[in-house]
ROPA-915516 format. One line per 4 residues: number of its first residue (from 1); their letters; for each residue x, y, z of N, C-alpha, C, CB. Coordinates in Angstrom, 1 decimal, always signed. Glycine has a CB too. Example, Ala and Ser with C-alpha at 12.3 -4.5 7.8 and 13.67 -1.06 7.14 Angstrom:
<recs>
1) as) +13.2 -5.7 +7.8 +12.3 -4.5 +7.8 +13.2 -3.3 +7.8 +11.3 -4.5 +9.0 ~ +12.8 -2.2 +7.1 +13.7 -1.1 +7.1 +12.9 +0.0 +7.9 +14.1 -0.6 +5.7;
</recs>
This chain:
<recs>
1) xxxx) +31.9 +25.1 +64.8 +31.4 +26.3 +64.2 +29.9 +26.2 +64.0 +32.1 +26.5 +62.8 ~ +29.2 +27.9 +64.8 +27.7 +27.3 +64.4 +27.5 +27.5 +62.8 +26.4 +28.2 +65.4 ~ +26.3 +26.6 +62.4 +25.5 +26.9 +61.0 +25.0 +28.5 +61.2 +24.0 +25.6 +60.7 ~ +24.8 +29.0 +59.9 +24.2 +30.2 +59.4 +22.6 +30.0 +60.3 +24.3 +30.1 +57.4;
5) xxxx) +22.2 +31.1 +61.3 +21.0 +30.7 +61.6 +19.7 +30.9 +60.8 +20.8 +31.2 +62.6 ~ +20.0 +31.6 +59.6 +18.9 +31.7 +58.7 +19.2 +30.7 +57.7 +18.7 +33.1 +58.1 ~ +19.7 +29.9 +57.9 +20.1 +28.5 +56.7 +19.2 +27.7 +57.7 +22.3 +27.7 +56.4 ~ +19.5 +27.8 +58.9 +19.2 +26.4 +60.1 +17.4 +26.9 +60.1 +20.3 +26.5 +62.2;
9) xxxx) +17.1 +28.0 +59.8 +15.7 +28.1 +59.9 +15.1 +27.8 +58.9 +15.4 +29.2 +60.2 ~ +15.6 +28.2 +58.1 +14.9 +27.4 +56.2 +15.4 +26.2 +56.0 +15.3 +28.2 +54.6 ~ +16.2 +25.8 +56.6 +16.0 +24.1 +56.5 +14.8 +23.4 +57.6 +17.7 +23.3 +56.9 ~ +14.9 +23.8 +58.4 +13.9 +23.3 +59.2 +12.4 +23.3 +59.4 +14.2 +23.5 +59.8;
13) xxxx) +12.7 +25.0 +58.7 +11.0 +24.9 +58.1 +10.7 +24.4 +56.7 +10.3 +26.4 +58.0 ~ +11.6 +23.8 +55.9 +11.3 +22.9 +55.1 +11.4 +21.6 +55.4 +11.8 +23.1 +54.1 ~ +11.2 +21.0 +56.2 +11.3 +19.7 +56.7 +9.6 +20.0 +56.9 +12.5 +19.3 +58.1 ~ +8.7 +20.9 +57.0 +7.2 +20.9 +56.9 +7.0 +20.3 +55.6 +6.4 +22.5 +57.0;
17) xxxx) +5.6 +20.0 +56.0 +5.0 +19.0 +54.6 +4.6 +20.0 +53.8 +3.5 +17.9 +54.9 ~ +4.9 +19.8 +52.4 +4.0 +20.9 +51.6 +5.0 +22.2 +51.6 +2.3 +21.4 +52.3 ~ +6.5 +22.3 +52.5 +7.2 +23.3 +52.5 +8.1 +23.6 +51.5 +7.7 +23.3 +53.5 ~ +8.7 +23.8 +50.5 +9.6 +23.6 +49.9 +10.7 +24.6 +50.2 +9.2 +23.4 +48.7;
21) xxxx) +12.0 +24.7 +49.6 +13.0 +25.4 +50.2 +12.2 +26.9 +50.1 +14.7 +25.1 +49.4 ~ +11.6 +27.2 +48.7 +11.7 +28.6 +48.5 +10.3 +29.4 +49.1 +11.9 +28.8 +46.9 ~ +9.3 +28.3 +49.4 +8.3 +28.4 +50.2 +8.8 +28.9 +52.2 +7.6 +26.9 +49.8 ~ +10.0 +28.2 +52.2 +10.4 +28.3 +53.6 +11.6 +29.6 +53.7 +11.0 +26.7 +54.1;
25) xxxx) +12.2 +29.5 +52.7 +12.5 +31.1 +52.9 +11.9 +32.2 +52.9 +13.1 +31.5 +52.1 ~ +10.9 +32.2 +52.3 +9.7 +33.7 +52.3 +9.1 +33.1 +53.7 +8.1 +34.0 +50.6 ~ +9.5 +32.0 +54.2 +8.7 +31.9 +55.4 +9.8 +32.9 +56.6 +8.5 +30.1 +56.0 ~ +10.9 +32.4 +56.0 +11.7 +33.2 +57.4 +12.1 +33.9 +57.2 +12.8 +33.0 +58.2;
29) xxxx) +11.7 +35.2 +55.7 +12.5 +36.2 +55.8 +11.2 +37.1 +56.4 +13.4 +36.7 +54.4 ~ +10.2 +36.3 +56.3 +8.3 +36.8 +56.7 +8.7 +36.8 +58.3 +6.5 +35.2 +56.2 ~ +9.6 +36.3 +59.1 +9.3 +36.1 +60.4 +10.5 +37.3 +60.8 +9.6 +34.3 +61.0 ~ +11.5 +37.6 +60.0 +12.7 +38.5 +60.3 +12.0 +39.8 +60.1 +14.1 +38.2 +59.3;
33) xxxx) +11.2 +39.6 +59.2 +10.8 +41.3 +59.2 +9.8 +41.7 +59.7 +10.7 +41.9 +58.1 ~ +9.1 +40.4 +60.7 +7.9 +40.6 +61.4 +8.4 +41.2 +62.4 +7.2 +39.3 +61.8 ~ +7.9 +41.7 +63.6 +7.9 +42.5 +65.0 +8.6 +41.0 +65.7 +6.1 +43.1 +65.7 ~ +9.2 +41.2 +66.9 +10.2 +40.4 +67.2 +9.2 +39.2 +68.1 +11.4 +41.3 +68.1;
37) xxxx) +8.3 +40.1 +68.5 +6.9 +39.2 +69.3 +6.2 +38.4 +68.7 +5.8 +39.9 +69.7 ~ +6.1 +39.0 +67.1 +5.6 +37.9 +66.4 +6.4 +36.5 +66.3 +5.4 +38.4 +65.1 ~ +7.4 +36.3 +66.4 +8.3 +34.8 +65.8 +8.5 +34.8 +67.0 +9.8 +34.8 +64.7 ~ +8.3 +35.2 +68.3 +8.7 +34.6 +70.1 +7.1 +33.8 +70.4 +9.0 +36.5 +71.6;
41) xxxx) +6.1 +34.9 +69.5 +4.5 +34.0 +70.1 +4.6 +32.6 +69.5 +2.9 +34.8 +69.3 ~ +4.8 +32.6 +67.8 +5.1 +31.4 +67.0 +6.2 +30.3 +68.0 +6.0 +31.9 +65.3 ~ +7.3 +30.8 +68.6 +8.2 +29.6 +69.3 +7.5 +29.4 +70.4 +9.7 +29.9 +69.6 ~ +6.5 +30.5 +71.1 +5.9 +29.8 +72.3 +4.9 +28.8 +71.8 +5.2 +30.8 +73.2;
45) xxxx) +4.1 +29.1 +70.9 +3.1 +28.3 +70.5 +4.1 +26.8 +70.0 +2.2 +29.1 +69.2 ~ +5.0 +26.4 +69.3 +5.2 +25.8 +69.2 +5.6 +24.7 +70.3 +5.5 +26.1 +68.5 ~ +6.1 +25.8 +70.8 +7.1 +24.7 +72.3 +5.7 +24.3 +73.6 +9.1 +26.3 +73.6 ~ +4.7 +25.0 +73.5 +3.7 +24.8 +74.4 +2.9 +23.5 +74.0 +2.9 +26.2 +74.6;
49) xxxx) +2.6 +23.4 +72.6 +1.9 +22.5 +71.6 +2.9 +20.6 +71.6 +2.1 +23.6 +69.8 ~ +4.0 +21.2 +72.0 +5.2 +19.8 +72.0 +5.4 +19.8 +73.5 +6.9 +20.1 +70.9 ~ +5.4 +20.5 +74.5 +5.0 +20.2 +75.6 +4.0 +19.7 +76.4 +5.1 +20.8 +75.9 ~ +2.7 +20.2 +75.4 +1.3 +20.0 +76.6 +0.5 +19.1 +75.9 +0.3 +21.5 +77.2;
53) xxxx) +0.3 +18.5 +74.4 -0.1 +18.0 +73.6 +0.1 +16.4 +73.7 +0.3 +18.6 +72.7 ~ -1.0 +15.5 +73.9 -1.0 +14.0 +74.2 -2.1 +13.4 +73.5 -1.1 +13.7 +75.7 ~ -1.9 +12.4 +73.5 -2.8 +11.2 +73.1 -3.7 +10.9 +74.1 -2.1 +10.0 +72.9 ~ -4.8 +11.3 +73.7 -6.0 +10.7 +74.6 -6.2 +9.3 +74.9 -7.4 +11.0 +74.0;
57) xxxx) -5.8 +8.8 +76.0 -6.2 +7.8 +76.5 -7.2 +6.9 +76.0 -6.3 +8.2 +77.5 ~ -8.3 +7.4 +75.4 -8.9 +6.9 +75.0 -9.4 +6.4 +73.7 -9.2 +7.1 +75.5 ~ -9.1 +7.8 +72.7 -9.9 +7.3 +71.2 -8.3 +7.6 +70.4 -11.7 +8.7 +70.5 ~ -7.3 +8.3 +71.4 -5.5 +8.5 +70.6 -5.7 +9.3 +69.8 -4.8 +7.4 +69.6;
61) xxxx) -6.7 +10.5 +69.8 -6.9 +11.8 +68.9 -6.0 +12.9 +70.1 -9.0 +12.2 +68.7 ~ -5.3 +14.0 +69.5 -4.4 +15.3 +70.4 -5.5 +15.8 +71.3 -3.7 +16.9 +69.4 ~ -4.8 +15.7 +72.5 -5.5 +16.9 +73.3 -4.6 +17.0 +74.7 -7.2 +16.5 +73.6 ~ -5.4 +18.3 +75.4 -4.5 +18.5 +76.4 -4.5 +17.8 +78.1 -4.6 +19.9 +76.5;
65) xxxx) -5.6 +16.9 +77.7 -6.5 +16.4 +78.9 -5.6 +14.7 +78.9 -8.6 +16.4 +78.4 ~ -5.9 +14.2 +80.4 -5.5 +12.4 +79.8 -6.8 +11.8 +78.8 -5.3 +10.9 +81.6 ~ -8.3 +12.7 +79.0 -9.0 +11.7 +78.0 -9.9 +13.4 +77.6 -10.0 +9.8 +78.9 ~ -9.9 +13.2 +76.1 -10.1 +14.8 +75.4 -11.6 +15.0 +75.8 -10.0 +14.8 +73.4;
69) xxxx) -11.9 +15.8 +75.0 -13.7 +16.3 +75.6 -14.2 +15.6 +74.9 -14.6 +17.8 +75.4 ~ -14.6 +15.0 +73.6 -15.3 +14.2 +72.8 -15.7 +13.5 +73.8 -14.6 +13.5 +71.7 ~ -14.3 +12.3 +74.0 -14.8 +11.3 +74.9 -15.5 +11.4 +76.0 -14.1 +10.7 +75.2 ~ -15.3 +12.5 +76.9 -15.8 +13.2 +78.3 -17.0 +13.5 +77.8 -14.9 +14.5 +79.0;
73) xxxx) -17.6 +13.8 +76.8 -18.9 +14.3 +76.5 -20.0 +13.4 +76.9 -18.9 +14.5 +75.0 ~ -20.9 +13.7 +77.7 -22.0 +12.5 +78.0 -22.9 +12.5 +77.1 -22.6 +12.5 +79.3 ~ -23.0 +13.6 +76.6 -24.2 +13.5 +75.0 -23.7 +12.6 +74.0 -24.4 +15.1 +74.0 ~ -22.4 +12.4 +74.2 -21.8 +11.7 +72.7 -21.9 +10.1 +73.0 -19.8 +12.2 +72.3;
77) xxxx) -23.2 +9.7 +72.0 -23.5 +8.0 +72.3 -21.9 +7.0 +71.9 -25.1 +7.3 +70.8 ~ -21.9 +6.4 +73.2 -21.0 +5.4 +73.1 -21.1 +4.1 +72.6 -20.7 +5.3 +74.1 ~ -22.0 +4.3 +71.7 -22.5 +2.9 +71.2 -22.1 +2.9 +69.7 -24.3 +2.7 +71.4 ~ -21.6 +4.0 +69.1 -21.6 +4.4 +67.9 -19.8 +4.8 +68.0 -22.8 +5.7 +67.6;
81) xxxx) -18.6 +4.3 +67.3 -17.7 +4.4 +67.1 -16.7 +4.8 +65.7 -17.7 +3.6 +67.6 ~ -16.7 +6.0 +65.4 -16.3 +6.1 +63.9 -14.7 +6.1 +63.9 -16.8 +7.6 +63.1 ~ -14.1 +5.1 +63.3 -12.7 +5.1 +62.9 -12.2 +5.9 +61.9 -12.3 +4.0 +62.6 ~ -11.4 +6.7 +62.1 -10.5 +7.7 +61.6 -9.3 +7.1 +61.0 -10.2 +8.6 +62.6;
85) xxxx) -8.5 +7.8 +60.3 -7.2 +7.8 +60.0 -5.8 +8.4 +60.8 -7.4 +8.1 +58.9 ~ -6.6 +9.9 +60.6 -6.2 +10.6 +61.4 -6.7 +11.5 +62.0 -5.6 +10.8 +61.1 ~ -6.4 +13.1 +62.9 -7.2 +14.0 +63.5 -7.6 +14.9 +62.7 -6.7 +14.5 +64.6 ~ -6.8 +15.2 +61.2 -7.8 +16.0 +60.7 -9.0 +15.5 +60.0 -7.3 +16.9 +59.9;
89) xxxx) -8.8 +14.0 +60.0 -10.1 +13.1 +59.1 -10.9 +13.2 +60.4 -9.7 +11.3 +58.3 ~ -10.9 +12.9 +61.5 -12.1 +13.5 +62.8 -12.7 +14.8 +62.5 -11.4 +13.7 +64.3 ~ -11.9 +15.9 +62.7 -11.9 +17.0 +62.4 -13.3 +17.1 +61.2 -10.4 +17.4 +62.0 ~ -12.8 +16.5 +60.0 -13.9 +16.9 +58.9 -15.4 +16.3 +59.2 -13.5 +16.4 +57.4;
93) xxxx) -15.1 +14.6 +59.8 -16.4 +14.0 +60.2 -16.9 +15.7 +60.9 -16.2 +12.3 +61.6 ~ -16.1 +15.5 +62.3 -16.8 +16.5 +62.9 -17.5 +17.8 +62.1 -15.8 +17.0 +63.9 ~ -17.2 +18.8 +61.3 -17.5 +19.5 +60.5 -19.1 +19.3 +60.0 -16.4 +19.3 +59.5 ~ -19.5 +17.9 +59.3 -20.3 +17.8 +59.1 -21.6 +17.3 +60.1 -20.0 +17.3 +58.3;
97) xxxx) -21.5 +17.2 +61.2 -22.3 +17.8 +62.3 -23.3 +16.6 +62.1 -22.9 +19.6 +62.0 ~ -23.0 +15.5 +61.7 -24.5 +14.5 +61.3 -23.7 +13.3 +62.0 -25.1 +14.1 +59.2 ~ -22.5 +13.3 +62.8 -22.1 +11.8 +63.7 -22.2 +12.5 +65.4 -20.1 +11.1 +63.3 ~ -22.7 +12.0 +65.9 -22.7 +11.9 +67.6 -22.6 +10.7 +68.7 -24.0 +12.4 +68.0;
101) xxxx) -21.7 +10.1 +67.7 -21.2 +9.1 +68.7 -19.1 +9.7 +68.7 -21.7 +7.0 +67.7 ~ -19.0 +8.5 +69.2 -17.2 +8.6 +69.5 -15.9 +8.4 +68.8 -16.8 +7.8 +70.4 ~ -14.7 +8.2 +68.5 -13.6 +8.1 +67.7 -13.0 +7.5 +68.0 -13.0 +8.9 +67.4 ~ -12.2 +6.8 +66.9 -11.1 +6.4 +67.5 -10.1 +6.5 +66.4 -11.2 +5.0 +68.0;
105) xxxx) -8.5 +7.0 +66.4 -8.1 +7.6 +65.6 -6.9 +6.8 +65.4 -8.0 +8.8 +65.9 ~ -6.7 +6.4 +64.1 -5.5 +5.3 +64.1 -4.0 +5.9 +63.8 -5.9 +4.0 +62.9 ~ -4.3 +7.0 +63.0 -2.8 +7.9 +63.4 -1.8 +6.9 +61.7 -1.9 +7.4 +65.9 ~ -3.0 +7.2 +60.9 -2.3 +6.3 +59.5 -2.9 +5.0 +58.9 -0.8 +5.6 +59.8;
109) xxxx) -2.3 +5.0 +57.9 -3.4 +3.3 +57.5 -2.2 +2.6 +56.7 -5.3 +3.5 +56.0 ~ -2.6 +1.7 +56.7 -1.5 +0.5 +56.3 -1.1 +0.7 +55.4 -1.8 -0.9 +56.2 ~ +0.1 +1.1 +55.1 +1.0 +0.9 +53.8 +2.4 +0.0 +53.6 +1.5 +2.2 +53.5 ~ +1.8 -1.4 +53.1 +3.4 -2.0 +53.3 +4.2 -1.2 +52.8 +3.7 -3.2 +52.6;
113) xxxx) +4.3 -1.2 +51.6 +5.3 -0.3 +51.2 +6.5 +1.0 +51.4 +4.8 +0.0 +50.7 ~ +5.1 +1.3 +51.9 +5.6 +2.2 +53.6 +6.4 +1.9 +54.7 +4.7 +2.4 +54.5 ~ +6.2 +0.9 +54.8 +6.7 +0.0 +56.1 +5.6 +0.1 +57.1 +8.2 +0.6 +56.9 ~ +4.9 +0.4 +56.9 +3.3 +0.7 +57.7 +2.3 -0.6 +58.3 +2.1 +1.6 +56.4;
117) xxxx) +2.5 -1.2 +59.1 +1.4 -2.5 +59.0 +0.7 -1.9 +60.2 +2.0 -4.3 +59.2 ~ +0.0 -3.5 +61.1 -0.9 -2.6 +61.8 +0.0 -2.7 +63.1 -2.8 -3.0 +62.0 ~ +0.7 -2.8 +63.4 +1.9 -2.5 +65.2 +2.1 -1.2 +64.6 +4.1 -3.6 +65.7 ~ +1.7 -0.2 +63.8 +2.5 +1.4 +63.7 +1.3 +1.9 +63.8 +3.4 +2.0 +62.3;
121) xxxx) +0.5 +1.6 +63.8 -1.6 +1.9 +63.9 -2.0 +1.8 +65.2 -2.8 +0.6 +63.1 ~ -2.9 +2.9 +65.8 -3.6 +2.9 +67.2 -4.8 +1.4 +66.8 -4.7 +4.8 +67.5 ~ -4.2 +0.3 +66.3 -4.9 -0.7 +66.0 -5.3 -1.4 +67.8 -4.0 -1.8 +64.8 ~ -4.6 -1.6 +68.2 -4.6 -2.5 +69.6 -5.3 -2.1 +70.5 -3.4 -2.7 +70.3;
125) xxxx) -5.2 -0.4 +70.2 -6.2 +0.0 +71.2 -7.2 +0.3 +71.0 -6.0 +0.7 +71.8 ~ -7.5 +0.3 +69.9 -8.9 -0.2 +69.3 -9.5 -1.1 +69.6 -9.0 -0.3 +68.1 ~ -8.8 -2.5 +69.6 -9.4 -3.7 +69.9 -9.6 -3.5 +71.8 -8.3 -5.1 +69.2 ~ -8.5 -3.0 +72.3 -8.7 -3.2 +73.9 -10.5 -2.1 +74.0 -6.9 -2.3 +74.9;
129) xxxx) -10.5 -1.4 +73.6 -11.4 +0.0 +73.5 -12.9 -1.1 +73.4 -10.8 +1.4 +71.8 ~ -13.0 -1.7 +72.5 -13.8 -2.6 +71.8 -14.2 -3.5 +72.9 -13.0 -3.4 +70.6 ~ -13.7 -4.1 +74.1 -13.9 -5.2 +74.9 -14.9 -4.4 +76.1 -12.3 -5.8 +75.4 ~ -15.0 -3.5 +76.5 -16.0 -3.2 +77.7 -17.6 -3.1 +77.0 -15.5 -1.6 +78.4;
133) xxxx) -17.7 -3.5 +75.9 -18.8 -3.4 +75.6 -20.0 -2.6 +75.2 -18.8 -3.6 +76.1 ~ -19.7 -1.6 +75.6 -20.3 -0.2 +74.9 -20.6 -0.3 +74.1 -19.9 +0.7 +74.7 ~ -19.6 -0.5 +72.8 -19.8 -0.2 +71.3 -20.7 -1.3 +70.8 -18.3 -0.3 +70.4 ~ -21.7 -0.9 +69.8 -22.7 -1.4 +68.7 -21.9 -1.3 +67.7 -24.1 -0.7 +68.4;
137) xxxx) -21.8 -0.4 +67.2 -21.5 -0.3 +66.1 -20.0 +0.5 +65.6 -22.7 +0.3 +65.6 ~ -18.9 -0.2 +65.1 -18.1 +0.5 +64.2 -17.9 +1.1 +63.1 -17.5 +0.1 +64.1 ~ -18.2 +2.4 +62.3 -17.8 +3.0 +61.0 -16.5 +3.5 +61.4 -18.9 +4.1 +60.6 ~ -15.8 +2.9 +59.6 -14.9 +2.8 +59.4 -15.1 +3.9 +58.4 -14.6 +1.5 +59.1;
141) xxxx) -14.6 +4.7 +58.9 -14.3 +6.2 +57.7 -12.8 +6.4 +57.2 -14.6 +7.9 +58.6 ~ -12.4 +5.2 +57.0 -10.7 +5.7 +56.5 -11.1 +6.3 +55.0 -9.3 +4.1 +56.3 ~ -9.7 +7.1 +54.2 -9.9 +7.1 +53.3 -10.2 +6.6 +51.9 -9.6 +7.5 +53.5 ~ -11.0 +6.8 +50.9 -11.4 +5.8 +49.7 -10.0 +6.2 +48.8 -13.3 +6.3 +48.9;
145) xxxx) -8.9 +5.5 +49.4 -7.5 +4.9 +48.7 -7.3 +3.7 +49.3 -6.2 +5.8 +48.8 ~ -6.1 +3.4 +48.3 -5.7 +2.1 +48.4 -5.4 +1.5 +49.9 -4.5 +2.0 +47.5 ~ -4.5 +2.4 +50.5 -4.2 +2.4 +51.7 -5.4 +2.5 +52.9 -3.3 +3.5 +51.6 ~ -6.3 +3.2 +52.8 -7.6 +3.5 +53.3 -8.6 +2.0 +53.1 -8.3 +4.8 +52.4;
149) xxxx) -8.5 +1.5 +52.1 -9.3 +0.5 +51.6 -8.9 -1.1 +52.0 -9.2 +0.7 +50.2 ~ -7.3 -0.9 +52.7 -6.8 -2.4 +53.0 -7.0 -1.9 +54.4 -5.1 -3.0 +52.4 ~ -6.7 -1.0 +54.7 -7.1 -1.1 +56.8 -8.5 -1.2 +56.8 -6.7 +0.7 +58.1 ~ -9.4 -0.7 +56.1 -10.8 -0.9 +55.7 -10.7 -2.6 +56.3 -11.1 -0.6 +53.9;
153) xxxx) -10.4 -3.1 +55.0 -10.7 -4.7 +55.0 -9.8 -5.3 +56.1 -10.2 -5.6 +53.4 ~ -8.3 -4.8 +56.8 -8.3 -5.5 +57.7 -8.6 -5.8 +59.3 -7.8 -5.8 +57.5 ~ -9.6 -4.0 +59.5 -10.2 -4.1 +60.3 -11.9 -4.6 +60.2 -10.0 -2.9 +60.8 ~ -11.9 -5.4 +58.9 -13.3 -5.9 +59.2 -12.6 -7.4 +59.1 -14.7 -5.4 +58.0;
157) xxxx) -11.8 -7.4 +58.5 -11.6 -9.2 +59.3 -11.3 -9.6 +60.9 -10.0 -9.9 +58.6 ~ -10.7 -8.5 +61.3 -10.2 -8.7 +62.8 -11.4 -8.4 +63.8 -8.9 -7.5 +63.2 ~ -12.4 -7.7 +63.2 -13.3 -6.8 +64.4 -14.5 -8.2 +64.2 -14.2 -4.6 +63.8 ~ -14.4 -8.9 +62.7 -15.7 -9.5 +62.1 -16.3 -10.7 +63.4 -15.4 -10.5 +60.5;
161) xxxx) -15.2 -11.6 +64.3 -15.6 -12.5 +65.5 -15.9 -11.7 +66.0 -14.8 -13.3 +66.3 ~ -16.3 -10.7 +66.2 -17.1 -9.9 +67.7 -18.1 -9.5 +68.1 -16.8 -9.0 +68.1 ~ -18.9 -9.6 +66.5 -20.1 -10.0 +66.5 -20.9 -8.2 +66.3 -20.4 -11.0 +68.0 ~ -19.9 -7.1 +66.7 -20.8 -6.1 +66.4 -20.5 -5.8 +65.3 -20.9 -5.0 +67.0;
165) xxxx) -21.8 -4.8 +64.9 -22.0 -4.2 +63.3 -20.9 -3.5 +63.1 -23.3 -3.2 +63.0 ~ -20.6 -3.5 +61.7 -19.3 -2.8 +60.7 -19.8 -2.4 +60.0 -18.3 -3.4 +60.1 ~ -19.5 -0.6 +59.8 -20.4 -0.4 +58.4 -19.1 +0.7 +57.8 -22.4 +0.7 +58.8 ~ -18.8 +0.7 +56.4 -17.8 +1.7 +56.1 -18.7 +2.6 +55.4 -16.4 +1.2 +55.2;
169) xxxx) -18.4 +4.3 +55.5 -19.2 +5.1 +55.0 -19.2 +5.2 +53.1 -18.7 +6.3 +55.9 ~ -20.2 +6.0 +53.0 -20.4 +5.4 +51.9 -19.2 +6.1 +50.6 -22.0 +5.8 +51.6 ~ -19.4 +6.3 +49.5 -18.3 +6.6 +48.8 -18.7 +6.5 +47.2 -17.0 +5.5 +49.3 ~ -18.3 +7.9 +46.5 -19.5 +7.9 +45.1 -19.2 +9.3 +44.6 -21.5 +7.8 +45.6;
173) xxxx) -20.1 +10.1 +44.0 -20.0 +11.2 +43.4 -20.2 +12.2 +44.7 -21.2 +11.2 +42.1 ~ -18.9 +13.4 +44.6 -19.3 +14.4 +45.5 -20.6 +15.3 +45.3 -18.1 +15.3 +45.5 ~ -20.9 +16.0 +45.8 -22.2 +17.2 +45.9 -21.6 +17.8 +45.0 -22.5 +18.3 +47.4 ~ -22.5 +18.5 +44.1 -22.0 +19.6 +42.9 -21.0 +18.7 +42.2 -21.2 +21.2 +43.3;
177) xxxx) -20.5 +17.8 +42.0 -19.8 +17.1 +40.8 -20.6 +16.5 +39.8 -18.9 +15.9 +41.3 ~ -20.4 +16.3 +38.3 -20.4 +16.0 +37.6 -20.1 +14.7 +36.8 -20.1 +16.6 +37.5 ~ -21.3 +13.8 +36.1 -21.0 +12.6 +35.8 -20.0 +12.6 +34.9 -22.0 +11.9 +35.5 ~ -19.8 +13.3 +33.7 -18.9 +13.3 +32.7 -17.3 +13.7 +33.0 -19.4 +14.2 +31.8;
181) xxxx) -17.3 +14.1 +34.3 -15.9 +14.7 +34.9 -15.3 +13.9 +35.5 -15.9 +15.7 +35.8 ~ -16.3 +12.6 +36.2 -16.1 +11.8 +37.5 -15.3 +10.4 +36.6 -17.9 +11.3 +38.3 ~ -13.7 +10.4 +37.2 -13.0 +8.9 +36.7 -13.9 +7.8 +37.4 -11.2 +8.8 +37.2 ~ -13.7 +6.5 +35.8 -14.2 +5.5 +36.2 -14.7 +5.0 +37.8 -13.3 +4.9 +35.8;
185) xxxx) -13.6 +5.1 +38.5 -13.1 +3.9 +39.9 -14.5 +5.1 +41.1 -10.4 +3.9 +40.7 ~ -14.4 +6.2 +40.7 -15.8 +6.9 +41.7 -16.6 +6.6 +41.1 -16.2 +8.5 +42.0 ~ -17.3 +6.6 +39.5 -18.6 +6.1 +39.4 -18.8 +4.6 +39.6 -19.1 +6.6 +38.3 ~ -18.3 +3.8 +39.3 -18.5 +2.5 +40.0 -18.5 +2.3 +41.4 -17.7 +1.6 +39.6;
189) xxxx) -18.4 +3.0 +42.2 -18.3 +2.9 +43.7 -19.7 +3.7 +44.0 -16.7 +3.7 +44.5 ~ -20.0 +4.9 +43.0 -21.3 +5.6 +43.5 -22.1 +4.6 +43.1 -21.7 +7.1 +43.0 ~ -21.9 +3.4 +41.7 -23.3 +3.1 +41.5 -23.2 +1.5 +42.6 -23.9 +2.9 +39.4 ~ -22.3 +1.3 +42.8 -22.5 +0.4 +43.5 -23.4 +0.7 +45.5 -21.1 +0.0 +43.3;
193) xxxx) -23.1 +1.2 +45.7 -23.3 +2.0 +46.9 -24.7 +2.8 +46.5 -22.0 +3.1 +47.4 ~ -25.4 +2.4 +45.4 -26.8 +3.4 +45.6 -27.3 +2.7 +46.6 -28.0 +3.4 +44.3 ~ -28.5 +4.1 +46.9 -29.7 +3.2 +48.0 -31.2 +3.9 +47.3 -29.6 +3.8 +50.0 ~ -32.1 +3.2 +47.7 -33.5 +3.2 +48.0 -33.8 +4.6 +47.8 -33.9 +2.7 +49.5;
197) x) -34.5 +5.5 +46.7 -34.7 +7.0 +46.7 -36.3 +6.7 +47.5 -34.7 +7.9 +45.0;
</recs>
């Protein structure tokens, strides 16, 4: 016997992150009373996105190419390597328009707890990526959490024999924040991380 297809659609659009059941019902009763083109464009988009969508060969960020434009870019200095977590943490580097070197995206950061070590991490091919020589310099932009902070440390024990520079970006009081607002664990990280005015 089939399931109810509007049960099988709000369960499955609550299997999204951030979806919850009653969030995913106004999702599909939003797609039933949309125009019929609208929820055929959404399944094309989806099924085209899970068809044509890959891992760049080279830095393991989505794209539709075997190696994305970033990397194809000949302006973008290959000497300069910023490690990511993931593609929307590229995404934001990118945003701020002040890195022009390359990526590499690890697709998560170590959570034992998780079951997360580094064999579940674009870790290996980081290190293979690492051996032609190009790279000077690695920044480590994971996130300033716990989880962010141990792939931190154990990509600078692993990368540290190879002799190039490691720098992790800096980490402190945001723009427009407030000292009296800011918990302990940011202002000790901003005052530690001052520099030179």
């Amino acid at each position: 016997m089939n399931a109810d297809p509007i049960a099988r659609l709000v369960a499955e659009l609550a299997k999204l992150p951030g979806i919850g059941e009653k969030s995913a019902q106004r999702l599909a009763f939003h797609l039933l009373d949309a125009p019929r083109e609208t929820a055929l464009a959404l399944s094309d988009a989806i099924r085209e996105v899970t068809d044509k969508v890959k891992l760049c060969s080279q830095c393991c960020t989505l794209t539709e190419r075997e190696v994305c434009a970033t990397c194809s870019d000949p302006r973008r200095d290959p000497k300069l390597l910023c490690v990511v977590e993931s593609v929307p943490d590229q995404l934001a580097v990118e945003r701020s328009r002040e890195f022009r070197g390359r990526y590499h995206v690890l697709h998560g950061a170590l959570s034992p707890l998780s079951g997360v070590g580094p064999d579940q991490l674009r870790i290996k091919e980081l290190v293979r990526r690492l051996q032609d020589g190009q790279v000077e310099e690695v920044i480590v932009a994971t996130n300033p959490d716990v989880e962010g902070d141990a792939t931190a440390l154990y990509l600078l024990r692993l990368l540290k024999p190879t002799g190039l520079r490691l720098t992790r970006i800096a980490q402190g009081m945001p723009m427009g924040g407030e000292l009296e607002y800011a918990d302990p664990a940011t202002l000790a990280r901003a005052l530690s991380g001052r520099r030179e005015l």
